[in-house]
Structure formats: C-alpha cells, structure tokens
C-alpha positions as a Markdown table, in Angstrom:
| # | Residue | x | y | z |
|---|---|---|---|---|
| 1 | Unk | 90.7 | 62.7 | 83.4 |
| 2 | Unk | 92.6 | 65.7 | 83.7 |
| 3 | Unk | 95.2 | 66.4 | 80.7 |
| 4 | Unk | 98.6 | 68.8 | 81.0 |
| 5 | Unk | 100.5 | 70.6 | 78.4 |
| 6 | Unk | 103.8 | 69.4 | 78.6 |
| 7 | Unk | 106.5 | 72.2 | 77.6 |
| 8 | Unk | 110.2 | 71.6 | 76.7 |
| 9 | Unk | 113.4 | 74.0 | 77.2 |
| 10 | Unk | 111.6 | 76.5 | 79.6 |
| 11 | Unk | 114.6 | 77.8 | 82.0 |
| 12 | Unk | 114.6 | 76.8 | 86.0 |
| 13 | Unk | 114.4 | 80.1 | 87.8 |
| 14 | Unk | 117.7 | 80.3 | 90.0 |
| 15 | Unk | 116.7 | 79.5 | 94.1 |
| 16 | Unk | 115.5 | 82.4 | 95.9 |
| 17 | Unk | 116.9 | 82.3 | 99.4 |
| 18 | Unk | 117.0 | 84.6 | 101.9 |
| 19 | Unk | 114.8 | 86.9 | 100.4 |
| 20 | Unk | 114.5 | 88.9 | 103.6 |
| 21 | Unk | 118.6 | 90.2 | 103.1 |
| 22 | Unk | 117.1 | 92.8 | 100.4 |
| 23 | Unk | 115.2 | 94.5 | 103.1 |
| 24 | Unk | 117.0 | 96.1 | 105.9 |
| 25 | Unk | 115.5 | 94.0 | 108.8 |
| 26 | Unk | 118.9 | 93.2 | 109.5 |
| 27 | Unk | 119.6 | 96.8 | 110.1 |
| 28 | Unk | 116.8 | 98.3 | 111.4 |
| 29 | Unk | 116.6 | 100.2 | 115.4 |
| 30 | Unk | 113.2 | 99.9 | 116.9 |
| 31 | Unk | 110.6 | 102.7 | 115.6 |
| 32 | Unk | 111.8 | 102.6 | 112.1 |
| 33 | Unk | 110.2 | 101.3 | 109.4 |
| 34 | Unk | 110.2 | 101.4 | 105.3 |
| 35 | Unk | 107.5 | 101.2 | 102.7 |
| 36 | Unk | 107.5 | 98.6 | 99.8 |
| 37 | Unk | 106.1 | 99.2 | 96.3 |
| 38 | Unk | 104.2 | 97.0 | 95.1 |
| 39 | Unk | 100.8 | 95.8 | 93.5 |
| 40 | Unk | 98.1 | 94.6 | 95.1 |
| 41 | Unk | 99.2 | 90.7 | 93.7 |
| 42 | Unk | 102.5 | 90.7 | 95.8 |
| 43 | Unk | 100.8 | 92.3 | 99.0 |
| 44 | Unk | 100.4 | 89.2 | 100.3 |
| 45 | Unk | 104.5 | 87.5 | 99.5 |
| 46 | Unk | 105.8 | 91.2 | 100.9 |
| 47 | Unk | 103.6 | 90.6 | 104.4 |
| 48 | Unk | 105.1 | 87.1 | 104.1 |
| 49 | Unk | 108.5 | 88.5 | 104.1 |
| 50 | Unk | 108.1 | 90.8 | 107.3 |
| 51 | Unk | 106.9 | 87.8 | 109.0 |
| 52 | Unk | 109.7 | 85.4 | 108.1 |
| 53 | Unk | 111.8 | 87.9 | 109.3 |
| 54 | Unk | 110.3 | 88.6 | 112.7 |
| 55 | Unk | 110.5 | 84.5 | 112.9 |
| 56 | Unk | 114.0 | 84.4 | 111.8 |
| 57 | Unk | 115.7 | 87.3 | 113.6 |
| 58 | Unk | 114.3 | 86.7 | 117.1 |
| 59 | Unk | 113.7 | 88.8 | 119.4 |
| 60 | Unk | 113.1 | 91.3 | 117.0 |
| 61 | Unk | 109.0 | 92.2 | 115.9 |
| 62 | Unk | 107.8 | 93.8 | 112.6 |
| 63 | Unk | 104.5 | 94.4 | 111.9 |
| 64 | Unk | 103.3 | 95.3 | 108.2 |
| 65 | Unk | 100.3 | 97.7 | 106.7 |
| 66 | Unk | 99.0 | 98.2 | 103.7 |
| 67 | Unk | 99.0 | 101.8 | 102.5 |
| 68 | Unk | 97.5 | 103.4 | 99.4 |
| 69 | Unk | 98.6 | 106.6 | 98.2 |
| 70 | Unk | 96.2 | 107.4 | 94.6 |
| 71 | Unk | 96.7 | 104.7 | 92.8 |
| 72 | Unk | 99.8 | 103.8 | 94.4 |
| 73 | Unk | 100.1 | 100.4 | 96.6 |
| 74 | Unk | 102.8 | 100.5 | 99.0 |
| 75 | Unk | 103.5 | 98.0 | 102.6 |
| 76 | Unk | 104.9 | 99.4 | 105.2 |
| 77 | Unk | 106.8 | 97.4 | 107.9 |
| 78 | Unk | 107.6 | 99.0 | 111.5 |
| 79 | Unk | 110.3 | 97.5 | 113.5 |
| 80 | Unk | 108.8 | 96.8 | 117.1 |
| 81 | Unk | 111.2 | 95.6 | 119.6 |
C-alpha cells in the first residue's frame, strides 16, 4: 500500500482563469504574432494557451512554434484568420 505525506498550513494558490487575457489574442489582426519566453517545461501550458484561445475566440486561428535563439526558448503564436 501506497503511503502520502500529509502537510498542514500550505497556502491554496488563487484560481487562474482566463489565462489567455494576458496575451493579446483579443487584440490581434491576422498576420501578427508575438513570441513567449519561456523554458522548455512550460512549452507545452504556453501551446495549450494559443489553443484554448483559437477554441474560445472563434473564428479566429493561431498556430504556435517553438523557437530557439542560443540558449534561449521562446513560442511564438501567429494569428491566422
């Protein structure tokens, strides 16, 4: 049988909605685009975000690439249509 540490008095983070309104999806014309810093562990939850926000701001499209500049990670997401 599995066993867990229980912990005591460690503070709930506050809710994270609409993470998408600190990008500028929102304002974005078609052909533009931004790059993200970030490292390669939040690749991944920054791609997630570009998604979520083609889904949630229909009929607008973003697409989202990795670039790496020395040992800099950056994404960068391209408003489509």
């Amino acid at each position: 049988m599995m066993t867990f540490k229980i912990d005591r008095n460690i503070p709930i983070p506050t809710a994270r909605r609409g993470t998408y309104a600190k990008y500028p999806f929102k304002t974005m014309k078609v052909g533009e685009s931004f790059a993200i810093p970030c490292t390669d562990d939040t690749v991944h939850r920054v791609q997630i975000n570009a998604m979520a926000a083609t889904r949630n701001h229909k009929p607008r499209k973003f697409r989202s690439a990795v670039e790496r500049e020395g040992k800099s990670t950056y994404v960068r997401v391209w408003r489509l249509a």
